[in-house]
C-alpha positions in Angstrom: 90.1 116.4 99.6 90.2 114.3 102.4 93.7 113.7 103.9 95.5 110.5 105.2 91.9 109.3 106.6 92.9 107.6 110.2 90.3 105.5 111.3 90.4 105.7 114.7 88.2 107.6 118.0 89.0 106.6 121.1 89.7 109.7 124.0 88.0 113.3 124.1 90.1 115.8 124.8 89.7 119.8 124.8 92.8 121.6 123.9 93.3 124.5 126.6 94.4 128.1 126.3 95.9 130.3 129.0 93.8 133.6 129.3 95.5 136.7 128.9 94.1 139.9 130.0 96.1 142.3 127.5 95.8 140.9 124.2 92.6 140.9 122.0 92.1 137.2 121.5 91.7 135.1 124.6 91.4 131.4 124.5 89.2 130.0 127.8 91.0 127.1 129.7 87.6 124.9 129.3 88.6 122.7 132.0 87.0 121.7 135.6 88.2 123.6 138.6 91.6 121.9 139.4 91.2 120.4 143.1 92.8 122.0 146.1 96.1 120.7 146.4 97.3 117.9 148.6 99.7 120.4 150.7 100.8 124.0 150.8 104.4 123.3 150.4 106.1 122.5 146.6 108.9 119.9 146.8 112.0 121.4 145.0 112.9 118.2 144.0 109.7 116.4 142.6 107.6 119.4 142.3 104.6 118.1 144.2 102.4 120.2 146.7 102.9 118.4 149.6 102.2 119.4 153.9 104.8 121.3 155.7 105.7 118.2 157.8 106.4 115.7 155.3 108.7 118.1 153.6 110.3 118.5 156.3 110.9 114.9 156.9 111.8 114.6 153.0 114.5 117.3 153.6 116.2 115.5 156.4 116.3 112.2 154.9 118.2 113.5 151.8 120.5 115.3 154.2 121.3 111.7 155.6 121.4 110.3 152.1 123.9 113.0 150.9 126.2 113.0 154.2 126.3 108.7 153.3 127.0 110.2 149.7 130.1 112.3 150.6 131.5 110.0 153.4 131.2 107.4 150.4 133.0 109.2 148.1 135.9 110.4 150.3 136.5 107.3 151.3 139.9 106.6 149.0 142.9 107.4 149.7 144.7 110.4 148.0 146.8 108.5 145.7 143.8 107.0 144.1 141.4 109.4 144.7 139.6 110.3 141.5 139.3 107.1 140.1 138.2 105.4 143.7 135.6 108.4 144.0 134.0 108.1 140.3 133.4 104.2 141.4 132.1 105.0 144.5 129.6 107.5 142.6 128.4 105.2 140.2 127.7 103.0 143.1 124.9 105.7 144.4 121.0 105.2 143.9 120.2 108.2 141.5 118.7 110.0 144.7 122.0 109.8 146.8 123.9 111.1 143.4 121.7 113.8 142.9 121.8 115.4 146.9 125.7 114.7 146.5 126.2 116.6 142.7 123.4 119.4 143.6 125.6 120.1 147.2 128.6 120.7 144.9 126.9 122.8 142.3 125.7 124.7 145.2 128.8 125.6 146.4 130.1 126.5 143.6 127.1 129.0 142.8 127.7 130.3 146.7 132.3 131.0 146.0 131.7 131.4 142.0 135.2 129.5 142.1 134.2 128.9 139.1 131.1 129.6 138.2 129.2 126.7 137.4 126.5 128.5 134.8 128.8 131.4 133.2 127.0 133.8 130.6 129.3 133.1 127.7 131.9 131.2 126.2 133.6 131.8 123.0 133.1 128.3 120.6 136.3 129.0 117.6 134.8 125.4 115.8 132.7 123.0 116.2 133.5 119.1 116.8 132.8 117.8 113.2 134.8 121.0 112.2 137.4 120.2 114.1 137.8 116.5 113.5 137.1 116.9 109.2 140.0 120.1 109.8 142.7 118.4 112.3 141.8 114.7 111.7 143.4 114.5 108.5 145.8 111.5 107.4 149.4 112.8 108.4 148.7 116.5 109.5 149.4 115.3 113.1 151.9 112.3 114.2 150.7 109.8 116.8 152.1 111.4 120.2 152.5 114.8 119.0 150.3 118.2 118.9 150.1 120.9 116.4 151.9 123.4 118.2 151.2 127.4 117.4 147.2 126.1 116.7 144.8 127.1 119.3 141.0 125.7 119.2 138.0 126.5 121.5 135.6 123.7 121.5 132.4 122.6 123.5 130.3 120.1 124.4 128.8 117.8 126.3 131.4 115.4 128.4 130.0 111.4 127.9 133.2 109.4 129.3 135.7 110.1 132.3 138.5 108.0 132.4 141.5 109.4 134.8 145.0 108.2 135.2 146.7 109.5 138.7 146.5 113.2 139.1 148.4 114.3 136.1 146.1 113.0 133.3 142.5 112.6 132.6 140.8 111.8 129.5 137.4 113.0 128.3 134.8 112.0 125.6 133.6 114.9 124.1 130.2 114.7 121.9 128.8 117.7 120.0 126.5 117.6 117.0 126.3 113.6 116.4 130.6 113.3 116.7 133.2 113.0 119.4 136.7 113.9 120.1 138.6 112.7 123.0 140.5 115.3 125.4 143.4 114.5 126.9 144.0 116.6 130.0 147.9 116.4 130.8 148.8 118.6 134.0 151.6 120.1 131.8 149.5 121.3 129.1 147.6 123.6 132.0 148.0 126.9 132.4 147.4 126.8 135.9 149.3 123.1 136.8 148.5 124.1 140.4 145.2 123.9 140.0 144.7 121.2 137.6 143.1 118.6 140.4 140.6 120.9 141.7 139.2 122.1 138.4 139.1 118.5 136.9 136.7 117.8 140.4 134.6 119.5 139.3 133.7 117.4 135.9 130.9 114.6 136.0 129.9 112.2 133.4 126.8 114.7 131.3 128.7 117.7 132.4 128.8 120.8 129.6 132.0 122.0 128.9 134.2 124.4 127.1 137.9 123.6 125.9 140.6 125.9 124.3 143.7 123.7 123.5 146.0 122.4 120.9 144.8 120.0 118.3 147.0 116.6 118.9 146.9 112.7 119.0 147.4 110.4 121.5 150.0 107.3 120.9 147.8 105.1 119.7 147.4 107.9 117.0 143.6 108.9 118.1 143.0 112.6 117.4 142.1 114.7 120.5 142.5 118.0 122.0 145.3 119.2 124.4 143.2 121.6 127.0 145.5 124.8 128.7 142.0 125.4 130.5 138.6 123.8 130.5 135.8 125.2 131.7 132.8 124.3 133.3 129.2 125.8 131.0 126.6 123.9 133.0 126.9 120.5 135.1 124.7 117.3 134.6 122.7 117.5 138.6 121.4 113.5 137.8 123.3 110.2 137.1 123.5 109.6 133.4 122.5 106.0 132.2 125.4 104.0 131.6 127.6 104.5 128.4 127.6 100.9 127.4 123.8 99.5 128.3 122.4 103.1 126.9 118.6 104.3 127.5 116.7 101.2 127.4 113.2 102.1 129.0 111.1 102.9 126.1 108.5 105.2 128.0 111.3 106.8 129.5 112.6 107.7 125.9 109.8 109.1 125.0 108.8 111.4 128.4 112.7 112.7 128.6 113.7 112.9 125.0 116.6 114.8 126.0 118.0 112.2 127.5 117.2 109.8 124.9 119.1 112.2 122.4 122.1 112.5 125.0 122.5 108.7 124.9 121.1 107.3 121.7 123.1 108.3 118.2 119.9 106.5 116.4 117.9 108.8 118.1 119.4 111.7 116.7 120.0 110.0 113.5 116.4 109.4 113.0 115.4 113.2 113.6 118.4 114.3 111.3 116.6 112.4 108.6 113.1 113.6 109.7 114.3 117.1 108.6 115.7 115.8 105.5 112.5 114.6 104.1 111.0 117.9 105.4 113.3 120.0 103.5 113.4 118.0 100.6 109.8 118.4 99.9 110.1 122.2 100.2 112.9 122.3 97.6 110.9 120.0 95.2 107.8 122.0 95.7 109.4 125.2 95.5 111.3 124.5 92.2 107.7 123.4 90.7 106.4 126.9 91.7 104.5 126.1 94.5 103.6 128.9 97.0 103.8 128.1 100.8 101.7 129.3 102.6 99.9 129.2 106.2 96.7 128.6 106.9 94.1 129.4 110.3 94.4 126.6 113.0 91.1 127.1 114.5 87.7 127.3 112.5 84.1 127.0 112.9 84.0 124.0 110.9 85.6 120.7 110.9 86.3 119.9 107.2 88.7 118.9 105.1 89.1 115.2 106.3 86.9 113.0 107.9 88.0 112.5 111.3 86.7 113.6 114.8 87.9 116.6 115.8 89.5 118.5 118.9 86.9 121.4 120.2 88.3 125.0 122.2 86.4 128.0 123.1 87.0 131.7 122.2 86.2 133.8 124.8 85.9 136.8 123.5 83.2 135.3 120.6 81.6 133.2 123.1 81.9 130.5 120.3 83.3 126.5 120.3 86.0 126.0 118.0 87.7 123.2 116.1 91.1 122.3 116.1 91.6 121.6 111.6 91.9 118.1 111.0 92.9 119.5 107.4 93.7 122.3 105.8 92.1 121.9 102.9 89.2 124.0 102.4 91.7 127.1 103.1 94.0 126.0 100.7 92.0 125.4 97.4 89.8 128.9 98.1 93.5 130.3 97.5 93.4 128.7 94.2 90.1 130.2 93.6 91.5 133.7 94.3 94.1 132.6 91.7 97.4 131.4 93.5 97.6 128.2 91.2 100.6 126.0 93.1 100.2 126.5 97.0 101.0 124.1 99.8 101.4 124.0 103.3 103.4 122.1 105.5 102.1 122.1 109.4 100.7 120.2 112.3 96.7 118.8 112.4 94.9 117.6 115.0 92.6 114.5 114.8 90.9 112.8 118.3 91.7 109.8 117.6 93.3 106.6 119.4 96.9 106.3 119.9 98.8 103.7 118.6 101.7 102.3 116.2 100.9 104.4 113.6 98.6 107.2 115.0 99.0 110.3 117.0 96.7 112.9 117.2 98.8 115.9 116.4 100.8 114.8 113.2 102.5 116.6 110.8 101.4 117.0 106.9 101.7 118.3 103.6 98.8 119.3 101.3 99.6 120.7 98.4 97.1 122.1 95.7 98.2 122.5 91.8 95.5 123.8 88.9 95.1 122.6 85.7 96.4 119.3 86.7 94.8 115.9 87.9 95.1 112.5 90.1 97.4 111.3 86.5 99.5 114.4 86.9 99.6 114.2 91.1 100.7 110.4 90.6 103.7 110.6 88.5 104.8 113.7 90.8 104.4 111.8 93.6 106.2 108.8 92.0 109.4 111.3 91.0 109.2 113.1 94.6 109.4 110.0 96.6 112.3 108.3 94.5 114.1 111.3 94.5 114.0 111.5 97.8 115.3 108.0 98.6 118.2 108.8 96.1 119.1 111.9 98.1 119.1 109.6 101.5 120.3 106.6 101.0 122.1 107.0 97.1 119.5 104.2 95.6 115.9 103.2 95.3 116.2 100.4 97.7 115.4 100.2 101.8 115.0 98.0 104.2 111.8 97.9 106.3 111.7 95.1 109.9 107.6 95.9 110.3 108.2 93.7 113.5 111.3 95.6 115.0 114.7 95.8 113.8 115.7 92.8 116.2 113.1 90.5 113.9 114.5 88.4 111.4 111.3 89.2 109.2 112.4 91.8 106.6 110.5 94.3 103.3 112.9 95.0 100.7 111.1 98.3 99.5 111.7 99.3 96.0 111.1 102.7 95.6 112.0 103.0 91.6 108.8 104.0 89.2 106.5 103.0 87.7 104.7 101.9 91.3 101.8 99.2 91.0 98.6 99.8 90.6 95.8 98.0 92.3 91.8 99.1 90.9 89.5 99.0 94.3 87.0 97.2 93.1 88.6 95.3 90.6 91.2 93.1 93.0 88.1 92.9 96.1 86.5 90.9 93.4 89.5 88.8 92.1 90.4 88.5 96.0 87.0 87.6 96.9 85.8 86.5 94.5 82.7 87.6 93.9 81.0 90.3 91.8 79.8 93.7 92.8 77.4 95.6 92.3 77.5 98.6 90.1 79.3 101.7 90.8 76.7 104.1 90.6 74.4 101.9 93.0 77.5 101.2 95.8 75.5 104.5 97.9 72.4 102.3 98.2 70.9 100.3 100.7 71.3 97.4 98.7 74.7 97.8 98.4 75.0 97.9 101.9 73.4 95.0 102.3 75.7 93.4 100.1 78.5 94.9 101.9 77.3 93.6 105.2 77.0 90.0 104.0 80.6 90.0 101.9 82.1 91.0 105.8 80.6 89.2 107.6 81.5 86.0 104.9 84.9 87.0 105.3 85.3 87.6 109.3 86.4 91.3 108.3 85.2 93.3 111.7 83.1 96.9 111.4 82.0 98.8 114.2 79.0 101.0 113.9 78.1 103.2 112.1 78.0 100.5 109.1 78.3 102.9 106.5 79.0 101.4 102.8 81.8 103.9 103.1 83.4 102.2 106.8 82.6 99.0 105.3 84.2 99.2 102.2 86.8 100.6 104.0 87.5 97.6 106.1 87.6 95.8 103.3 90.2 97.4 101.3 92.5 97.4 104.7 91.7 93.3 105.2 92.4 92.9 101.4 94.3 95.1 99.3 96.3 97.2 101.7 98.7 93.8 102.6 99.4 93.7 99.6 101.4 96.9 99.2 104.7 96.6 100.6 107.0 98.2 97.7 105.0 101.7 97.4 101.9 101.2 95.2 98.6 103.1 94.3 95.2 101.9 95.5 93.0 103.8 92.4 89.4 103.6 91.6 87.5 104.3 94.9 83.6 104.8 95.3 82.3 108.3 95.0 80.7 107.2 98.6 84.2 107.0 100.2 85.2 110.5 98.6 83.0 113.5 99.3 85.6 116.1 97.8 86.6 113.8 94.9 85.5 114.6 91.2 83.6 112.1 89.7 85.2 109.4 87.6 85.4 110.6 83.9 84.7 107.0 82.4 83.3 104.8 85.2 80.0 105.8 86.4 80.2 105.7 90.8 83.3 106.1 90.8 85.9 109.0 91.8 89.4 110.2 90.2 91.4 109.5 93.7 94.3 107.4 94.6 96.0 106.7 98.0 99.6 106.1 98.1 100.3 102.6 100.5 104.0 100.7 101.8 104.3 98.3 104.0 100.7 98.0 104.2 100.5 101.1 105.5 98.7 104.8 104.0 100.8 107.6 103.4 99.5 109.8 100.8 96.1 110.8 99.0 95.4 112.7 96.2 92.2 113.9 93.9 91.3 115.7 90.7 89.4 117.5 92.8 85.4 118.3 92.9 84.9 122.0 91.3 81.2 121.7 90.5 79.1 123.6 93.5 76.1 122.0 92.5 77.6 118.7 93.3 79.5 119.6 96.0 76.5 121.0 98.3 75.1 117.4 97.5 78.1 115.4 98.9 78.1 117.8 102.0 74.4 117.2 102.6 75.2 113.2 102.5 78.1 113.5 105.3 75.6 114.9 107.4 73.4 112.4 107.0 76.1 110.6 108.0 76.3 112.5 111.0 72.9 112.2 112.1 73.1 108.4 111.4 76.1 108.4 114.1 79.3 108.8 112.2 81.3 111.2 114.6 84.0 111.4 111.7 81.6 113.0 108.9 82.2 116.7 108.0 79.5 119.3 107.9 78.3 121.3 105.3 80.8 124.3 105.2 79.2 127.3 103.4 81.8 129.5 102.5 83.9 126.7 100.7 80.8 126.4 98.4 81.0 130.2 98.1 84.1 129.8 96.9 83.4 126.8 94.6 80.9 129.5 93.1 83.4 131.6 92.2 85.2 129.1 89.9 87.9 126.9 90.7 89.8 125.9 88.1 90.1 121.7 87.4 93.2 121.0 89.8 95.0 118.5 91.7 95.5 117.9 94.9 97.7 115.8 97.2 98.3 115.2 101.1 101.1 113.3 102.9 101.5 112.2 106.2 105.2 113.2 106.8 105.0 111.1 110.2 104.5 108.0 108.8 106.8 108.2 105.6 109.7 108.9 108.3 108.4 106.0 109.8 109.4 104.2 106.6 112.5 105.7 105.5 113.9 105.4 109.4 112.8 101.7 109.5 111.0 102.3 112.7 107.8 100.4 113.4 106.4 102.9 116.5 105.4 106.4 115.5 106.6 107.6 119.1 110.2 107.4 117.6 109.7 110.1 114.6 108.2 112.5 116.8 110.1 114.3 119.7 107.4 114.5 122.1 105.2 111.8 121.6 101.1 112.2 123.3 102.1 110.0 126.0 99.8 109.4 129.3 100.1 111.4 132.5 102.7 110.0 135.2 100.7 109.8 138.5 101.5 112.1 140.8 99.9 113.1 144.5 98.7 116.5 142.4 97.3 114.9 139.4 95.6 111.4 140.3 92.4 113.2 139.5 93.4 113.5 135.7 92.9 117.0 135.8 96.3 118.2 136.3 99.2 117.9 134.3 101.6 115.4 134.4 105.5 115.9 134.0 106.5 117.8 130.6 102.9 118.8 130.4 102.3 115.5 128.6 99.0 114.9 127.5 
């Protein structure tokens, strides 16, 4: 059954594998020979090979930038000091900040007094444990602490506000949440010492905090510290608290930072695992096995898509990355699992854009003795019920032009979902009539095809299958008009090579795709079990192939082997997890449900070739 079939092929790309001597299997790196770097001498700052003499000149000018740093920052007078030398710091180019911060943190490393990276610190509760444990209504009085309570918290310090030398307060986020600290020299265990340990914290910094639960004046609930501890300093200048991460590629090449600054971030990949774990539960409680299928096979099938190719070494034999893992999947039905499914990554070389990526995530799930009838009111209960468990209704809100847009969907995600017949609304749309299902694999058909796109300005690059072609159509047509989720049923046996034939309408194939926002997210068959049949429909894809179409599977032998064997009539069902978060998160860009994003290579002097690497290995 072919899954979530994304209709794009734009870059080639050959996944690489590092070669190791000791094991059995070894992947070969299938690249070119990298060129000779620029220079024999790495960077420790930007990483680049680069000549002796221009790191040399690179080391001197950040020794000037970091002597104007600390000159800069010791510029206030005592009294003041803290609060003068934070300003001055945030008035540092991130290069200046980084030379002064990483001169610190190497001191400290050099005395241990303290230790800026320690091995270990003791966490008693975590930040939402602390604030659902001490934040309740009257257990402590604006202005006082709970004295005899003791708590060891950590976390990462997002706010540095300081008052004189006696007082300092801290924003301390952990797990989505924050508690303030409110650093009183008094509360210390070491007063003495309280101005020189508190030097040591920066805006980003990790940090560790045994103290007394309490609330400030104003009655906000924070933590008393006797001692605070440095766990592992921030070396660079975090974006500002207030204008936040706003680059969008640099959110997507430094997620870490983006999940530092951005609570919608997070909140996004909170929900993301959610919707993960949800349909894991449902499956399970159905009786559904999970299991894990190969990554790498001989053939691409399973979808049509083009796929990624590697090389084994030791076979001497091209591989493909799956673009499904379908094939595997329903031979384990054959051997008598009835309810599997799997839940993993697939790789399809294919353009990036809104709503593609090539590695995405899916769920396939195979169930005998049941069909598309079955698989659609499943899928119907599944997806409500899992709006219910996020949001406690049926209804969402979807801005397909950003959430800034005034232009809105209001999803309703309550069953019964419409319905649209293929071929039934193209000819109420279009009004015209078409030709017989059992003819639409002709070249008459495509003919007809040809003329009814070209009537309606609906663009179709070659190959100008009756498949792509009806295709287009359906995505110029029928697809806008599924914004609530809704079923497109009824499609050609041409469009559906691993389809059973349509019970009652000649042509046709028992399939539906599930569509929101105009947008596919799921597919499903009662799926072909007849061999005879199915060695036919492989035999046409490769015709297919030969006629151009770099997306058509090949005739896999052993899957017909197993047809052979008997598999029982069963449903089956495929969702593009990537794309339903996309829905249920509101966001419009596929780069914000996944954490590392295929992103192009930032140019460096090492890798303007294209053959090496860019930062975070990005693709």
């Amino acid at each position: 059954m072919q899954r979530l079939i994304l209709r794009r092929s734009v870059f080639t790309c050959t996944l690489l594998h590092r070669t190791a001597p000791a094991r059995p299997y070894r992947l070969l790196r299938t690249m070119a020979t990298q060129p000779t770097p620029a220079g024999t001498h790495k960077d420790p700052v930007t990483g680049e090979m680069i000549s002796k003499t221009e790191l040399k000149r690179r080391e001197k000018q950040r020794e000037k930038d970091a002597k104007k740093a600390e000159k800069a920052a010791a510029a206030p007078t005592a009294g003041a000091a803290p609060k003068a030398a934070a300003a001055n710091e945030d008035d540092l180019n991130p290069n200046q900040y980084f030379e002064l911060r990483s001169r610190h943190i190497q001191k400290l490393r050099e005395t241990q007094d303290p230790n800026p990276y320690p091995h270990k610190f003791d966490v008693t509760i975590s930040i939402p444990h602390y604030i659902e444990e001490y934040g309740k209504a009257d257990l402590i009085k604006p202005g006082e602490k709970l004295e005899g309570v003791s708590a060891s918290l950590a976390g990462r310090i997002h706010n540095v506000r300081s008052f004189g030398q006696s007082l300092r307060f801290m924003d301390l986020h952990g797990e989505g949440m924050k508690v303030q600290i409110m650093a009183n020299k008094e509360d210390a265990k070491d007063p003495a010492s309280f101005a020189s340990v508190h030097e040591n914290f920066r805006r980003g910094d990790i940090v560790g905090v045994i103290g007394t639960p309490s609330r400030t004046k104003k009655g906000e609930l924070s933590i008393s510290p006797s001692e605070i501890f440095l766990l592992a300093p921030n070396l660079h200048q975090l974006p500002s608290g207030h204008f936040g991460l706003k680059d969008q590629e640099t959110r997507y090449r430094k997620r870490y930072l983006d999940l530092i600054l951005s609570e919608d971030t997070r909140r996004i990949f909170v929900t993301r695992s959610k919707i993960v774990n949800y349909i894991r539960r449902f499956l399970d409680k159905l009786g559904f096995l999970e299991v894990e299928t190969p990554m790498t096979s001989m053939i691409a099938g399973g979808a049509t898509a083009k796929p990624f190719i590697t090389h084994h070494n030791d076979l001497d034999l091209d591989l493909y990355l799956r673009i499904a893992p379908e094939l595997y999947l329903k031979q384990l039905v054959v051997g008598g699992l009835d309810r599997v499914y799997e839940i993993g990554r697939v790789f399809r070389n294919e353009g990036i854009d809104l709503t593609h990526n090539p590695e995405f995530t899916i769920c396939e799930f195979y169930m005998a003795y049941a069909d598309m009838y079955d698989i659609m009111d499943l899928t119907e209960s599944l997806v409500e019920g899992m709006v219910r468990s996020l949001t406690g209704g049926t209804t969402l809100q979807f801005h397909p032009e950003g959430k800034d847009s005034d232009k809105v969907y209001d999803l309703e995600f309550k069953r019964p979902w419409k319905r649209y017949d293929m071929i039934e609304t193209l000819e109420e749309k279009l009004d015209v009539k078409f030709p017989p299902g059992e003819t639409l694999h002709t070249e008459e058909a495509n003919k007809f095809l040809r003329d009814l796109c070209k009537k309606h300005n609906v663009d179709c690059s070659e190959p100008r299958t009756n498949a792509r072609l009806l295709d287009k159509l359906v995505g110029e047509v029928i697809e806008p008009l599924c914004i609530s989720p809704a079923f497109i049923v009824g499609h050609p046996q041409v469009m559906s090579p691993l389809a059973k034939w349509h019970r009652s309408r000649p042509g046709l194939c028992e399939r539906f795709e599930g569509f929101m926002c105009g947008k596919e997210f799921c597919n499903a068959y009662t799926e072909l079990n007849d061999p005879f049949e199915q060695r036919l429909r492989f035999e046409e894809q490769v015709r297919q192939k030969e006629a151009g179409d770099d997306e058509a599977q090949g005739i896999d032998e052993t899957f017909v082997d197993a047809l052979e064997h008997g598999l029982p009539p069963t449903g089956g069902w495929g969702i593009g997890i990537d794309r339903l978060v996309m829905f249920l998160t509101d966001s419009t860009n596929i780069k914000e449900v996944l954490l590392f994003p295929a992103m192009k290579p930032i140019e460096t002097g090492t890798n303007v070739s294209g053959t090496a690497p860019g930062p975070g290995g990005q693709v």
